[in-house]
N, C-alpha and C positions, 0 to 999 in steps of 0.2 A: 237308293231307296228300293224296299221289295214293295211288288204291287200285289204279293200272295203269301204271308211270312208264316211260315212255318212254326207249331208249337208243337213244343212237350207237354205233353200231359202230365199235368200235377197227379203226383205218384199216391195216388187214393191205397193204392194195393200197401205203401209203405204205410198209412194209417190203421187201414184193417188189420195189419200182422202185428205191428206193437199195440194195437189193443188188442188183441188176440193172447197174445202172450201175458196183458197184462190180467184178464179174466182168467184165464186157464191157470195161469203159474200159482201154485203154491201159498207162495211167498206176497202175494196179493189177494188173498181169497176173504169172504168176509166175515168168517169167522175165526182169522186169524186175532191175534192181540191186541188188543187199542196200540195206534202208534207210538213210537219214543222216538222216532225220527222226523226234521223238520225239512221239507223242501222247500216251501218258501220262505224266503226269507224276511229281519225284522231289519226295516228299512232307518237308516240317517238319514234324516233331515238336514241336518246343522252339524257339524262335527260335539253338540254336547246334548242335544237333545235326541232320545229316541223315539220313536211313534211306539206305541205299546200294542199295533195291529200287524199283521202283514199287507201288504201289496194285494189284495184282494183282485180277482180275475184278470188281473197279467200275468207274463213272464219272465220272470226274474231272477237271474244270477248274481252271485256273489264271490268274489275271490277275496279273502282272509291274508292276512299279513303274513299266516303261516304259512298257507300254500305260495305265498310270493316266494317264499325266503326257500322252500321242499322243491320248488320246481327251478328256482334259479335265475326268476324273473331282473332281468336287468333292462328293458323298455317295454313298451306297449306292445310290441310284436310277442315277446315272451307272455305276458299277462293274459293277451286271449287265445295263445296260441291249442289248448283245449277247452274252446268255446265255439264249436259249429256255430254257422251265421253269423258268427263277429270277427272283423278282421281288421289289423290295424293299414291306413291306405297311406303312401308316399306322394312326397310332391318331387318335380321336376329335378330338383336339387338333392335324390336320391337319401333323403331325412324321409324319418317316420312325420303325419304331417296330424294324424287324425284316428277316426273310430270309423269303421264302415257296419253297422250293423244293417242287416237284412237290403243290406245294397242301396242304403243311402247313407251319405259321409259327409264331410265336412262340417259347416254351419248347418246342417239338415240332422245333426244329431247333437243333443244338451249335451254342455260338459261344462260339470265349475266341482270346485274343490273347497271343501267344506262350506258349502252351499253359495260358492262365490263363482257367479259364469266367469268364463276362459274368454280370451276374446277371441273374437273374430280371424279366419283367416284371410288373409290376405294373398293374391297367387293371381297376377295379369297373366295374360298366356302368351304365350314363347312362340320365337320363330322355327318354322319348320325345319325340327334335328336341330333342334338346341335347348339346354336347358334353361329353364328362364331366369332372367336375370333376378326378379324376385319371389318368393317363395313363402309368406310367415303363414308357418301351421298352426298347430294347437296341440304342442307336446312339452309343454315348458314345466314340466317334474321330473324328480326323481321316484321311482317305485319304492325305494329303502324308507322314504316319509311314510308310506301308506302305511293306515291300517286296513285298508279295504277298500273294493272296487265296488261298486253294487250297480248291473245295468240291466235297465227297465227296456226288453226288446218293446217297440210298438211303438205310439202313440200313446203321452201321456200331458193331459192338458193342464196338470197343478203346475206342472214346471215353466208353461209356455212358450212365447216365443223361442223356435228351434228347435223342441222335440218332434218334431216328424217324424224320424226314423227310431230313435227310440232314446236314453240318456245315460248318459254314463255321470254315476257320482262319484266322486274321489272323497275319502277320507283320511284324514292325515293322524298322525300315531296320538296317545295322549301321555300324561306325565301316568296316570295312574296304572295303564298297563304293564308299566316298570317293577313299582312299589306295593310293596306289601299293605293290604286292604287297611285303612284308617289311619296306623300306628306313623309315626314320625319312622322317613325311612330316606335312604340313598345307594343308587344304583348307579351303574356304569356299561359299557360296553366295546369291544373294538369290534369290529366286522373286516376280512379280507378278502378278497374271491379277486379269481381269474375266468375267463370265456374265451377258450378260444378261438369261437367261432370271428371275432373281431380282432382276435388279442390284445382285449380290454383287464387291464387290473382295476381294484373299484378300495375301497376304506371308506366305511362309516363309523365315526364315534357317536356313540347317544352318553347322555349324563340326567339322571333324575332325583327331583328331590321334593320331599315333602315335611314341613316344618311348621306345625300347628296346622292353622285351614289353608295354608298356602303352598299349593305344588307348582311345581316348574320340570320344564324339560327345554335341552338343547340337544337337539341330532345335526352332524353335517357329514356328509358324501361328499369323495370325490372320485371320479372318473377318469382315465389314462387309457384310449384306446384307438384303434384304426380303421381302414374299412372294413365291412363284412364281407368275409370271403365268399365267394360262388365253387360250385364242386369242381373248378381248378382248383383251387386257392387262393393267396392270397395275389398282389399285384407280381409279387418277385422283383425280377430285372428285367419285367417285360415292356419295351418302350416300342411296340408299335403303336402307328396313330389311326384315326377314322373310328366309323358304326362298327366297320368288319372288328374290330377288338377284341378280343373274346375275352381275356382278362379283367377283373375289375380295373375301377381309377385308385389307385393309394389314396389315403384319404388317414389327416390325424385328428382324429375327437380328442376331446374333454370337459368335462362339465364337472359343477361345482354345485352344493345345493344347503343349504341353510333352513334347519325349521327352530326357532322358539318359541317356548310356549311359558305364560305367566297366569295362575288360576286361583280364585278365593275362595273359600265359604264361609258369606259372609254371616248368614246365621242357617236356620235351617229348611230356610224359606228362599233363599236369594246367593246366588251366584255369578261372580259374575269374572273378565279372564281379559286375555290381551293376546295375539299372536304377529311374527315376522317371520314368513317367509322371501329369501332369495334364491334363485335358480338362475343359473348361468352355464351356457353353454358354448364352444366354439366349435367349427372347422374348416381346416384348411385341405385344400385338396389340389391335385395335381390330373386335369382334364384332359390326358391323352384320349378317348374315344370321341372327343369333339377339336381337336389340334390335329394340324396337318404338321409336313415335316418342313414347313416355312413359317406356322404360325402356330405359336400356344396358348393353351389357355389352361386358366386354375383356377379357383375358389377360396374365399372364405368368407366363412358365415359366424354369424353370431348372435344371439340368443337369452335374452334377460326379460324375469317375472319377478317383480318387487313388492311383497305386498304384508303390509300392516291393517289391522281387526280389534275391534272392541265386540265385546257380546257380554251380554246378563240373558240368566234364566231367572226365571222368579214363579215359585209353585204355589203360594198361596193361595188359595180355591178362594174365588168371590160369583158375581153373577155374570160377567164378559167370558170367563176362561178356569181352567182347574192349572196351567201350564201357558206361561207365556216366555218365549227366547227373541230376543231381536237380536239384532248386530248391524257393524256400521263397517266397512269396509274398503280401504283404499289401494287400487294394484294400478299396475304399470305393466304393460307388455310389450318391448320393443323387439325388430327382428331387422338388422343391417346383412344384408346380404353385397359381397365385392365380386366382382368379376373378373379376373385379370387377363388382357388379350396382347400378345407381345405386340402383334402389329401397329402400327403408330403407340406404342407404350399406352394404349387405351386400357383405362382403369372405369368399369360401371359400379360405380357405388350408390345402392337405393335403401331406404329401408322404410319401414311402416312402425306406428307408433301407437299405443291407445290405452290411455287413460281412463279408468273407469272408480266412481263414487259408487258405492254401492249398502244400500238400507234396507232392510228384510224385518219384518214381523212375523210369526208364525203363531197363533193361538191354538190352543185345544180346550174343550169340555166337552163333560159328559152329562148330558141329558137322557135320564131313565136308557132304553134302548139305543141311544142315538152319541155316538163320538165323534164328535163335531171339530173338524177343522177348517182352521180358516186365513189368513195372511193376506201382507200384502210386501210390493217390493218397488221400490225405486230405484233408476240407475240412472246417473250422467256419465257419459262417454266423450270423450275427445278423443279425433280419429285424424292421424295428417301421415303421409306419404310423403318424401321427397327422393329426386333422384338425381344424381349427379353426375356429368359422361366427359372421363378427360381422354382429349383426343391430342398427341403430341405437345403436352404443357396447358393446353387451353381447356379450360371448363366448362361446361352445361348445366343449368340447372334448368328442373323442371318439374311437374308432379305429374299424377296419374290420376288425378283428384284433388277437389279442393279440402282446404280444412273445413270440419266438418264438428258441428256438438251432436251428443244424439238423446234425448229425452226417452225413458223408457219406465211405465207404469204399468202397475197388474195387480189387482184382484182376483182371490179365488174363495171359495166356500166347497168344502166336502164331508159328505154327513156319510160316516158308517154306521148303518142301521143296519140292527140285531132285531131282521122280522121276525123270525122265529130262530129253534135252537141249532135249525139245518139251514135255514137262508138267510142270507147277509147279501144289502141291498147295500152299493157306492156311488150314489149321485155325485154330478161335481160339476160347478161352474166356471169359469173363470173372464174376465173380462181385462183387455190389456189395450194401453197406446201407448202411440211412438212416433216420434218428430224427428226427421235429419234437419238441423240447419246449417248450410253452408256459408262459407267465405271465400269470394275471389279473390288473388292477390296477381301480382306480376309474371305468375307462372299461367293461370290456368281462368278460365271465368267461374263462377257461383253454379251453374246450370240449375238453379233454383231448389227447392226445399221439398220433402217428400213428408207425408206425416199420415197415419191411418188408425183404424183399430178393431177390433175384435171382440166376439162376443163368442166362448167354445163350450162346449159341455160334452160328458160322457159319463155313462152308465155302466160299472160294472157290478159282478154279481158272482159270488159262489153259495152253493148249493151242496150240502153234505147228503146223498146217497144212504151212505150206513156209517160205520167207522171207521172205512177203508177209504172208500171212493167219494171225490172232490167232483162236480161239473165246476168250470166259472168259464168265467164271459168278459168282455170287454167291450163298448162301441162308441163311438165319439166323433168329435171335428178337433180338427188342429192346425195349427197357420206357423207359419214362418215369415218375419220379418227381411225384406231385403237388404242386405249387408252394403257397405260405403263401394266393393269394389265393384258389384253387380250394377249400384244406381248411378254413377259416377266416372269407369273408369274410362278415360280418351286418350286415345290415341292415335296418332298419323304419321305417316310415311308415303312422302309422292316422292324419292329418289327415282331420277334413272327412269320416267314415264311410265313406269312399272308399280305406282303406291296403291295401299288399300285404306282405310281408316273404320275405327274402331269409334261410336260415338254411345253418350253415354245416352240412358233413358230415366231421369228422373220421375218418372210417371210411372214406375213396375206399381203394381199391386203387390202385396202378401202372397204367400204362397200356400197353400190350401188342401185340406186330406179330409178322407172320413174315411175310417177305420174299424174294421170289427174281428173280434179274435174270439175261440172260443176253444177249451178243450176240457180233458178231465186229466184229476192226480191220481193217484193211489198212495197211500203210507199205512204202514203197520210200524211193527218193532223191529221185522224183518228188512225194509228197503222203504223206498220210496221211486215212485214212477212219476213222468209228465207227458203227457200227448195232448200239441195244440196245433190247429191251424190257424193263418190269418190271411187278412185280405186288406188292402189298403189302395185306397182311390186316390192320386192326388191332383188338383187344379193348378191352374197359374203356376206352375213348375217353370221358372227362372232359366232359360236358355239361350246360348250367342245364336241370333239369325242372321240369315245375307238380308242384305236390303237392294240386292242387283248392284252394276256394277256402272262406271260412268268413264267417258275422256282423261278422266283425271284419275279417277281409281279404277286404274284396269281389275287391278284383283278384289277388287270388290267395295262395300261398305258393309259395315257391320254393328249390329248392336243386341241389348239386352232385351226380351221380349216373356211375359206371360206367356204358355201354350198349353194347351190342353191335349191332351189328358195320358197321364204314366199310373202304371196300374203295376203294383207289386206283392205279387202270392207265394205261399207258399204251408208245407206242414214241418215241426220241428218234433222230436221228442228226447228225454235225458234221463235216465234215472240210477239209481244206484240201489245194493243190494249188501246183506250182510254176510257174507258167505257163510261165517263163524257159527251165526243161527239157525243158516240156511240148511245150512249137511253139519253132524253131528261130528262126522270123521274131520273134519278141521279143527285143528285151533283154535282159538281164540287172537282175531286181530285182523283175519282174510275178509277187504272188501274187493266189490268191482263195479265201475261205473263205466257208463256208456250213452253217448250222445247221438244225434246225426241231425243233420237241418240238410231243408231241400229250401230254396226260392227261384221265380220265375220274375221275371218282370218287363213291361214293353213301354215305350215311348209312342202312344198312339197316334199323336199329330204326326210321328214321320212313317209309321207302321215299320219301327227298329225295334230291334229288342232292346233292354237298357244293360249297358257291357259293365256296370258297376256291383250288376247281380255277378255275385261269387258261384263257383260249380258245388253241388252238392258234397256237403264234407262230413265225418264222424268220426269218432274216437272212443275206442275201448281203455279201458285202466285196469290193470287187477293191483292190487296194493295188498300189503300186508305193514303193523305195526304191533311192535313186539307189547306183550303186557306191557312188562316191564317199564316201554314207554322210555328205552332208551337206546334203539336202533328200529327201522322200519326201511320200507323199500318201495316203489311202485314203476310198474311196466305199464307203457300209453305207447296203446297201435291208433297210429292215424292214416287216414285214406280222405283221398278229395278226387273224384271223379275228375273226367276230363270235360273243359269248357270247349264246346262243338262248335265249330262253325256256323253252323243255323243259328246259333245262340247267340252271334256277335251281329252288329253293324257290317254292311257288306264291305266298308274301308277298313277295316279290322279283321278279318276272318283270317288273316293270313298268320296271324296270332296264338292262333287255337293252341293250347296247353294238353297237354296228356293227363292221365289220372298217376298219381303215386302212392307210394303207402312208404310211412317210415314210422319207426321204431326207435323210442327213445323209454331210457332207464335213469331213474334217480333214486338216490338211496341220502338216509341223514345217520349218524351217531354220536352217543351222548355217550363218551369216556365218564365224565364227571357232570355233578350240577351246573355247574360253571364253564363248561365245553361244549361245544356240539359241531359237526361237519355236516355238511350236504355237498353230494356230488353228484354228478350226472352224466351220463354220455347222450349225445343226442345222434337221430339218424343213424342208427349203429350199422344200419345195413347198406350204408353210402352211399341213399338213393339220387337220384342225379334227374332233379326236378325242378320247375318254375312254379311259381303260385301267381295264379290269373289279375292279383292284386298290382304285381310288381309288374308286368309289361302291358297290361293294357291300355297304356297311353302313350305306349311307341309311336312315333309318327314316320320315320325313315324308315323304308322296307326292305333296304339292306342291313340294318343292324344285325349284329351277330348276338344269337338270341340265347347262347352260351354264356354272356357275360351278363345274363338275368337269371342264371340258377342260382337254387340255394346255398350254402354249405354242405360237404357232404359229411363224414361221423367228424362230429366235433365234441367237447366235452366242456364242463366248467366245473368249479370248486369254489366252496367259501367256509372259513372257519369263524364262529363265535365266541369271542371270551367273555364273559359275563364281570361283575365284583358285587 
C-alpha cells in the first residue's frame, strides 16, 4: 500500500485541443450545412422494437454487421478492437471472458442479447501460478449472428441491475435484412474465412424466407481453430515446461452456433415471432507453462448457451401505450471446465450452471411533448456449482456454493421531453428487487438468504447550441446486485499446517455509483465530432479482504467485503469527417475517423490505483469506398500509451507495459452481386507488444512475459456467395 500515491493528471490540455480543433475547423463551423450525418445512434431495445429517439446525453457506440464482416470480426477482442476505452478482458483459462469498458468488467457491465441478460460469471480464484480450475465468462456468441453491437459507455439505470460501467447490447441478424422489402422472397448464403492469427477456419450458412406475413431465417457457424499466436508464433515443437516459457500453450477451439428465427404479421397492428439460439463451444489444451518435467497438466473446457423466446409487438395506439413489445424468454448457460494433472491421474472436473426465466414489457407513448417510456422485467434464475476431484480412482464431490433461486424484479419510467426545439429533457426512474434463496445439501450448508432493493434515477439532457453544436449531459445512481460467487463462495484448505480459507458473506450489500458525464457533438453534412468527459463515484465496491490470520490458517482467512470508495475518470473524444466534401481535390468516397480515450481510476480504501484502468489508447482510420460500391479499403493506426508503474498496485508494477503503435489494412471486393471478399492484414509493421488487459493478473514473477505478446503481421480472408 502507498501511503502518498502519486496521480496523473487528467489530460485537460487533450480536451482543450479537440475542442479547439472542433471550433476552428472548417468542417464544424456554424454556418456550415444542416447535418446528414448521424453520431449518435438509434438505439434496440428488443431485437424488433426500435425506440424512434437517440440515447440522449450519453455515449454511445455502435458496430453494424457490416463493419463486423469489413474488419473480420471473429470474437469480442476483434469487435472493439477500434473502440478506445473498451477492451474485451480474459479469465485465467486464457478465453476471452467479458467486456471491460472504462475499467470496469465483468458482472460490473450489462450484457444480454436481444434484450435477454447473459448470465453471470462465475471465476473462484486460483492458486498462486496457476490457472484456476474454474473459469465461466460471458462470451457464449458467435459475432456472424450479430446484427449489431450497440454499447452505452457510463451508467445507465433503464437497464439495471449491472450497468455500472456501462452496457453492451447484442442484436442478432433478422429474416428481413435478407429479403427483398414486402414481396414473397428466398435467399441464401455461404460464408468462409480463415485468421491466421489462430489458424482458425470459420463457415456460416444463412437461408431466408418470406411467404405471405411469415418470414423465417436459419444462420449456423462453425469454428476450426487453435491458439492465438504471441509475436513468436505459434506453440511449434516447443516443449519446454514452467512461467519461464516464452511460447504459447497449443490449444485446439471450436465452436459451433445455431440462430432460428420464425416471424408473423398477423394484421397490421400485431406482430408477433419465436426464436432458438444454440452456441457451443470447446477447448482442449496441452499446459506446458504450468507442467514440470515429472508432472503435466492440460485442459478442456467447454461452453453451451441454449436458448428459446416468444415476443409480440402490438402498435395499436390506445390510452396506456402508441407501442407495446413484451417477450418471454428461456436460456441455459453451462460452463464445465477439466483439468487434467498426470500425477496421481488426478482429473478436476467443475462446472457452473444457470438457468434463467425471463419476462420483459417495454411500453411507449406519446403525450403532446413528452415520449414516454416505460417497462418492467422479471427474472428466475437457478444457479448451482458442482465440483468433482479424482485422485488415483477415487472421487470428490463438492461445491463452491449452495444451489441457489434468484428472484429478480424492476421497474422503470423515462419521459423524453421536447422542452423546447433546442432542449430535451431525459428524466428516468427505475426501481428494482432481488432475493438469492439458497439450499444446503451434503456438500455445503445454505449460509442463508440475501435479498435487497433499489430505488435509481438519472437525468439527462441535450441542448442544441445552433445546427452544428450539441451540449448533453448525463447524471445519475446505479447499484449492482451481488453475484452467487461474491455472496457464497467457500472454501478451505488446512493441508500441511500451512491452510487459509475463504469464507462466504451473505450479508454484502449492492454495490453503488453516482455518475455524471457531460460533453458537446458537432455534425454537419461534413463529419461529425464528440468530446465527453465523465466522472463516476462508486460505494460498496465488492472486494476479497484478509480477515488476519489464526493457528489453524496460517495464511490467512478471507472473504467478501463492501469498501468504500473507487473513483473512475476520465475524458474520451471520436469523430469522423468526409474528406470527399471536405477538399474538393478528392474523390468521392475518402473518409477518416479517429478516436482516443484517457481513464484514471483509484481504489481509495487501499489508496491503489485500480490495475483494471486500461493505458490511454486511439485510433486513426483513413478509408476510402469506391462509388461504384464495389471495392473499398480502409487503413486503422493504433497506438496505446504505456501502463506506468505509478499506475499499478505496488505488487504488480513489475508488469508495466510499453506503449505500441500497430497498423492494420482491410480491403472488401464485389466481383459480382452475388460475391464479395474482404481481407486484411493486421499489424503489418510486426510490432511486438502486450496489451495491459492480458497480463495484468499475473501472479508469478518469474513468468516469461514473451509468452503474453500479441501476434505480430497476421492476416485473415473471408469470401461471400450470396443466391
Amino acid at each position: 500500500m502507498r501511503s502518498n500515491m502519486t496521480k496523473t493528471a487528467l489530460p485537460t490540455s487533450l480536451s482543450f485541443l479537440a475542442l479547439s480543433i472542433m471550433a476552428a475547423s472548417p468542417a464544424f463551423s456554424a454556418d456550415s450545412l444542416i447535418q446528414d450525418t448521424q453520431l449518435n445512434t438509434i438505439m434496440i431495445e428488443a431485437s424488433y422494437v426500435a425506440e424512434p429517439s437517440s440515447k440522449a446525453g450519453s455515449s454511445v457506440s455502435q458496430v453494424d454487421s457490416d463493419t463486423l464482416a469489413a474488419t473480420l470480426t471473429r470474437n469480442l477482442d476483434d469487435l472493439v478492437r477500434y473502440e478506445p476505452g473498451v477492451e474485451a478482458s480474459r479469465d485465467s483459462r486464457s478465453s476471452i471472458s467479458g467486456i471491460n469498458i472504462r475499467g470496469l468488467e465483468g458482472d460490473r457491465i450489462k450484457i444480454s442479447i436481444d434484450g435477454v441478460p447473459q448470465a453471470d460469471s462465475y471465476a473462484p480464484p486460483a492458486s498462486r501460478g496457476q490457472i484456476a480450475y474454474l473459469g465461466a465468462g460471458r462470451n457464449t456468441l458467435d459475432t456472424d449472428s450479430l446484427e449489431s453491437a450497440t454499447i452505452i459507455k457510463g451508467g445507465d439505470i433503464v437497464e439495471g441491475s449491472g450497468g455500472l460501467g456501462g452496457v453492451v447490447k447484442y442484436q442478432t441478424k433478422e429474416p428481413s435484412r435478407f429479403l427483398a422489402p414486402e414481396v414473397n422472397d428466398t435467399s441464401a448464403s455461404l460464408k468462409m474465412g480463415y485468421k491466421s492469427a489462430s489458424d482458425e477456419f470459420h463457415q456460416t450458412i444463412t437461408a431466408a424466407n418470406r411467404t405471405g406475413k411469415v418470414e423465417s431465417l436459419l444462420l449456423y457457424t462453425h469454428r476450426d481453430g487453435h491458439e492465438n499466436k504471441n509475436h513468436k508464433g505459434d506453440a511449434g515443437e516447443d516443449r519446454s515446461f514452467g512461467a519461464t516459457r516464452g511460447s504459447v500453450d497449443p490449444f485446439n477451439t471450436g465452436s459451433d452456433n445455431l440462430l432460428a428465427k420464425v416471424q408473423a404479421q398477423l394484421n397490421d397492428h400485431n406482430r408477433v415471432g419465436m426464436v432458438g439460439e444454440y452456441f457451443h463451444s470447446n477447448t482442449k489444451a496441452t499446459l506446458y507453462s504450468e507442467s514440470t518435467a515429472t508432472e503435466q497438466r492440460g485442459l478442456e473446457d467447454q461452453s453451451i448457451r441454449r436458448r428459446v423466446g416468444l415476443f409480440h409487438e402490438n402498435t395499436q395506439a390506445n390510452t396506456l401505450y402508441d407501442r407495446l413489445m413484451w417477450q418471454w424468454d428461456y436460456q441455459n448457460t453451462k460452463t464445465t471446465n477439466k483439468t487434467h494433472i498426470s500425477t496421481n491421474n488426478r482429473l478436476v472436473d467443475r462446472f457452473y450452471d444457470e438457468d434463467i426465466i425471463s419476462v420483459k414489457a417495454d411500453l411507449m407513448k406519446q403525450i403532446n411533448a413528452h415520449h414516454i417510456r416505460y417497462g418492467v422485467n422479471y427474472d428466475v434464475k437457478s444457479l448451482e456449482n458442482l465440483n468433482k476431484n479424482r485422485v488415483s480412482g477415487t472421487t470428490t464431490v463438492s461445491r463452491f456454493a449452495p444451489l441457489a433461486d434468484a428472484d429478480i424484479f424492476g421497474l422503470y419510467l423515462e419521459d423524453h421531453w421536447s422542452v423546447t426545439d433546442k432542449l430535451t429533457l431525459i428524466p428516468a426512474i427505475r426501481y428494482d428487487n432481488y432475493q438469492y434463496t439458497t439450499k444446503g445439501d451434503e456438500y455445503i450448508d445454505s449460509w442463508g438468504d440475501n435479498k435487497n432493493e433499489a430505488i435509481t434515477a438519472q437525468l439527462a439532457a441535450d441542448f442544441a447550441i445552433n445546427d452544428t453544436y450539441t451540449l448533453f449531459g448525463k447524471a445519475g445512481s446505479g447499484f449492482r446486485a451481488p453475484n452467487l460467487n461474491e455472496l457464497y463462495y467457500y472454501f478451505e484448505n488446512s493441508v500441511g499446517g500451512n491452510g487459509y480459507r475463504i469464507k462466504p458473506n451473505p450479508n454484502l450489500k449492492p454495490e453503488e455509483s453516482l455518475f455524471v458525464e457531460a460533453g458537446v457533438r458537432a455534425e454537419n453534412r461534413l463529419g461529425a465530432a464528440e468530446l465527453v468527459a465523465f466522472y463516476n463515484d462508486y460505494r460498496r465496491f465488492i472486494e476479497q479482504v484478509s480477515l488476519g490470520s489464526s493457528a489453524a490458517y496460517r495464511r490467512g482467512e478471507f472473504t467478501n467485503s463492501n469498501i468504500d470508495q473507487v473513483v473512475i475518470k476520465g475524458v474520451e473524444f471520436k469523430g469522423s469527417l468526409h474528406l470527399s466534401k471536405s477538399f474538393e481535390a478528392l474523390r468521392e468516397g475518402w473518409t477518416l475517423n479517429g478516436a482516443i480515450a484517457y481513464a484514471e481510476g483509484d481504489n481509495l480504501e487501499d489508496n491503489e490505483p485500480l490495475d483494471s484502468i486500461s493505458p490511454m489508447s486511439a485510433v486513426l482510420g483513413l478509408g476510402y469506398d469506391a462509388p461504384s460500391e464495389q471495392w473499398g479499403g480502409k487503413l486503422n493506426l493504433t497506438w496505446a500509451a504505456s501502463k506506468k508503474a505509478e499506475d499499478i498496485t505496488n505488487s504488480k508494477q513489475w508488469l508495466a507495459t510499453s506503449d505500441y503503435q500497430l497498423v492494420d489494412l482491410t480491403a472488401y471486393y464485389k466481383p459480382s452481386e452475388n460475391l464479395q471478399f474482404n481481407v486484411g492484414l493486421f499489424n503489418l509493421t510486426d510490432e511486438k507488444y502486450s496489451n495491459w488487459n492480458d497480463v495484468r493478473n499475473i501472479a508469478v514473477n518469474n513468468t516469461n512475459l514473451d509468452r503474453y505478446t500479441r501476434a505480430g503481421r497476421n492476416f485473415g480472408i473471408d469470401a461471400t456467395l450470396s443466391f
